[in-house]
Every structure is written in C-alpha cells, then in structure tokens.
C-alpha angles and dihedrals in degrees: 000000000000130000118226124192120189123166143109128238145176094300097050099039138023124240091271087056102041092049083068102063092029099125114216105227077236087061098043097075087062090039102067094043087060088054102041084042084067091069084211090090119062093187146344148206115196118197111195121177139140091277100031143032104181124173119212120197145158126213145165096236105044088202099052088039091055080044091049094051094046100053087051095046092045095047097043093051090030095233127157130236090264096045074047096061087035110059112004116084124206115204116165121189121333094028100036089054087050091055094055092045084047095045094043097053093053086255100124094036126122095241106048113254100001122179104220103065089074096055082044093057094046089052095050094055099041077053097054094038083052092058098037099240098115112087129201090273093060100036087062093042093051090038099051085032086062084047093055094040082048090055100041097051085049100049110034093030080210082154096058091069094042135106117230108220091253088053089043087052083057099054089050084058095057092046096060107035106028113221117020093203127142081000121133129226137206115207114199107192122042090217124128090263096058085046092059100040088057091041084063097034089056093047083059096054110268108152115194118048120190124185129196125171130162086255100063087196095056087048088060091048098057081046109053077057097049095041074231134121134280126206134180120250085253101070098035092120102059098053078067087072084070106026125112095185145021143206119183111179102146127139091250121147087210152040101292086189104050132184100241096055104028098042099080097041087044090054096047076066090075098209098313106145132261132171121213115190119191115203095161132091123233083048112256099198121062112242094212093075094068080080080080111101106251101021122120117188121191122179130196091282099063084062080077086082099060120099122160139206090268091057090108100054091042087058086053099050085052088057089058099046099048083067099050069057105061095040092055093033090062098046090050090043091056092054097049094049090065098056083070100034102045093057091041093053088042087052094049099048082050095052086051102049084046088051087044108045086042093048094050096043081052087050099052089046099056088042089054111194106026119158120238099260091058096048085046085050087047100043084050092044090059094036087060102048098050095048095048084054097048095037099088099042077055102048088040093045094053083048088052103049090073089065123089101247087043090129094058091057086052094045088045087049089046084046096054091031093049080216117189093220120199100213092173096082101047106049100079113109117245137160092003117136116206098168135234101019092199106129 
C-alpha cells in the first residue's frame, strides 16, 4: 500500500489561488465519495484550512492514484494543466509522510510554530474516520503524525513563542497604523479566531468592539465577553461608516463585504482611514474596494511579514524538532516499507516454487521411467537453482525496504516479476509503536 499526497498552501499559491480549492465541511462528505468512487484510492485524509488544502491517500498503483488525485483536484478548483504544475505539489510515500510530520508540528506553517495546525490535523482525520474514508495505513500515519505534533510541541515548547493568526492580525495592525488606542474594531465572524484577534486588539488599547456574525445570537455572545457590541449581519455594512479597523475571519464562501453594498458608505468616510484585515479564505472582503481613498485592505498573506521579537527561539525550538521528525520519520518509514516489500517477497518466493515445480513436471515427463531417487535428485536440482537466482533481489530487497525510496525497489520487482501480489494480508498494523496513544 502506498501513500499519495497532492495539494497546494500558502508557499506554492497565493490566497486567490488557494480560495478555489478551500472545501466547505458541508462539501467534504461528497468529496470523498467522488474520490473513493475512483477505485484507485483506497482511502483519504483532506486538510483545509486557510493555508493549506492537502489531499492523503493510499492506492495500489502509485501513478493512477497520483492521476486520480490531480484530475479531482483540477476539475473541483477549475484549474488548468499549467495553474496545475504551478501551484499544486505530489509527494507518495517517504516524502508525503514528511510533509504531514512537518505540517503537523507547526513546522511548515506560515507563522513559524503555530498552534492551530495540530488541532487542525486532528479534525481532518475524526472527520475521515466518521465518515469511514480513512484505512488501516492512514490511521496509523495521522495517529502517529498527532503523537509527533504532541512531542514536538513538549519538548521543544516551539508553540509557547509562537503568534496565533488572530494575534499576528493584530500585530499588522500595529504595524500600519501605530497605536490602536482609543480606536474602535469590527469583528465579522464570532469564531474562535475573531475572538482572539479582538482579545489582542483590546490588550493593545483598542475601546470600542463590535461583533457581527451570520448567527446574531453567537455575535452577543463574543460580545458579552468582550463588554463589547453586538450587531446583526444586516446591518454589517454600516458599522464600516465608524471602524477603524476591521477583522473578517468568517466561513463564507464568498465575499461577506461586498462592493456593491459597502462602496458608497466607505466613501461618506471621506478618506478617513480604515483598516480591513482578511483572515479568511475564501476572502471575505472584496479587494476592489481598496480603490476607495483612505481603504486599506490586507488579506492572510500579508501576515507573511510579520515577524516578531521571539522569532529566534522559535528557530531554535524547529531545529529541534526536525530532529523529534526524522527519528520518527525513520521508524514509521521502516514500517511502512515493509507493507510493499513483505507481499512482494512472499509473491516472489511463490512465483519461484510455481516455475519450479512446472519446469520439473515438464522435465519427468519428457524423461519418462526414473526411479525415486533420481526425481527426488531432479526436484532438488531446480529448487536450488531458483532459489540461488532469486536469493540476492530478496536479500536486497529486505535491505532496501529500510530507504526511503524502499517501495519503489518493491513496485519495480512486482513490475519485472509481473507478480501477482496479495496486499490484504499485510496491511494490518502490528508491532508498530506510535507512542503515546493519548488523543
């Protein structure tokens, strides 16, 4: 069994780009029937998240399953074959598995170390095994990949120096306007990221907090927390005519200020600043408004910029947890290795002892009368000789399946061997240690 990985983030494609392939939790039940329906994938894992929609899979045929993976991906964002060379990255086995290790410690995040990702990862895969898409293979791989974002983030404490997106929105805002006293926010989206973006902004002086969100109830209660407003979704766009400053992180899949609404009351402010952060993908603030004297409109990828006085620590901590990676990496590699080499060596052997036990029938009956000393002489003859032949690829092969590119040497021996290779009854997980199994 292989394991594929296919996706785009916040390194390969910009936000405009990535909104296109964002899937809605709504959207993922279907999602995965289209892919399982393929019979190529055997099963699958998607993170989305506002950096990053990946696809993990496991197949049979590592090229139709990376086929399988690219024409969904290309007909669900509507890309074309160069945006998918572009933007969209194919990893199988060894480096696929990295990724995740990378992605789950916080190592492959925009901001250096971030929290988030692992409760991320761990959402992603209860919602796969809910909805049964997740086999044997990957419910080792995310449940030993939450262990190792567990013991990175322990031992390294690489998260304690870290910004969480809402408290790095924050920062930009500093950054562009200075002090945020006395100013006053509008928070679109009653999540827990607009709660922490106006927890910060209000730690930093900010006065006035008003919250909007598409549940008016949700909206007043964020703001009973915050002693702050609440308003309904309604009336979202004239609350822009007094903000200085604004965070939209909602779950929209589309623009929630919109242009034709918000132009007119954005321009009665007569250039009087106002600065609109999106932290939300798909965008929820149309761009095209930042035409409007006095606008300034800064989405998730601006929060690239940011880099904060713990930056070195934090640069520290990832050394060390590249290394918690690789020694992980090496023992679940080496596992996995031998889910595609075992059968392949058992297949062989097989192939062998058919050829042997063929080629020697052929032989007595050409012979004709032999006593049973000499048939027993013969049969040992052809057993030897087979299994001298075939006695190096499988010693090889067992050395090899400890690389990291061990299950290419077993697909290439099934290839020239046109095995016939039995994978059912090697994919139960046995004697594998993840770890702490505490969830």
């Amino acid at each position: 069994m292989y394991i594929l990985l296919a996706g785009l983030n916040h390194r390969t494609a910009p936000v405009e780009i990535r909104e296109k392939l964002i899937i809605a939790e709504p959207e993922l039940g279907n999602v995965y029937q289209c892919l399982l329906a393929k019979g190529e994938i055997e099963g699958a894992v998607i993170l989305t998240t506002c950096n990053r929609t990946e696809i993990y899979a496991t197949t049979r045929n590592i090229e139709k399953g990376q086929k399988v993976l690219l024409e969904f991906l290309k007909d669900y964002a509507g890309f074309d074959d160069w945006a998918i060379n572009q933007y969209i990255y194919l990893s199988n086995c060894y480096e696929a598995i990295l990724h995740l290790f990378r992605v789950v410690s916080g190592l492959d995040s925009m901001i250096l170390g971030e929290a988030e990702i692992l409760g991320q990862v761990k959402d992603a895969y209860q919602f796969a095994m809910d909805a049964k898409t997740s086999d044997s293979v990957l419910n080792t791989l995310f449940q030993k990949a939450i262990y190792i974002g567990k013991k990175v983030r322990t031992e390294t404490e690489i998260d304690k120096y870290s910004l969480s997106v809402g408290n790095a929105a924050v920062k930009l805002a500093e950054s562009s306007l200075g002090s945020l006293t006395d100013k006053a926010v509008l928070v679109i989206g009653a999540g827990k990221m607009g709660e922490i973006s106006a927890r910060s902004l209000m730690a930093n002086g900010v006065k006035t907090v008003i919250v909007s969100n598409r549940s008016y109830d949700k909206a007043v209660d964020m703001a009973r927390e915050l002693n702050g407003r609440a308003v309904r979704f309604d009336q979202l766009d004239e609350e822009l005519a007094a903000a200085d400053i604004v965070i939209s992180c909602t779950g929209a899949s589309h623009y929630v200020v919109r242009g034709d609404k918000a132009w007119h009351i954005l321009e009665s402010r007569r250039g009087k600043p106002i600065l609109m952060i999106d932290i939300a993908v798909p965008r929820d603030i149309d761009p095209g408004l930042q035409q409007i004297d006095g606008v300034q409109i800064l989405d998730i990828d601006d929060l690239k910029g940011i880099v904060d006085a713990n930056f070195e620590q934090r640069l520290k901590a990832s050394a060390a947890a590249e290394v918690i990676i690789k020694q992980e990496l090496e023992v679940f590699n080496q596992w996995l290795a031998s889910l595609c080499v075992v059968p392949v060596i058992t297949a062989l052997k097989d192939h062998g002892e058919m050829i042997t036990n063929i080629e020697v029938k052929k032989a007595l009956n050409k012979l004709g009368e032999v006593t049973q000393q000499e048939e027993k002489i013969i049969n040992s003859m052809a057993h030897a000789i087979v299994n001298q032949l075939l006695h190096s690829p499988i010693v090889n092969l067992k050395q090899m399946a400890t690389c990291s590119d061990g299950h290419s040497y077993a697909e290439m021996v099934k290839n020239l061997f046109a095995l016939d290779v039995n994978l059912e009854e090697h994919t139960e997980y046995e004697n594998f240690k993840i770890g702490n199994q505490g969830q």
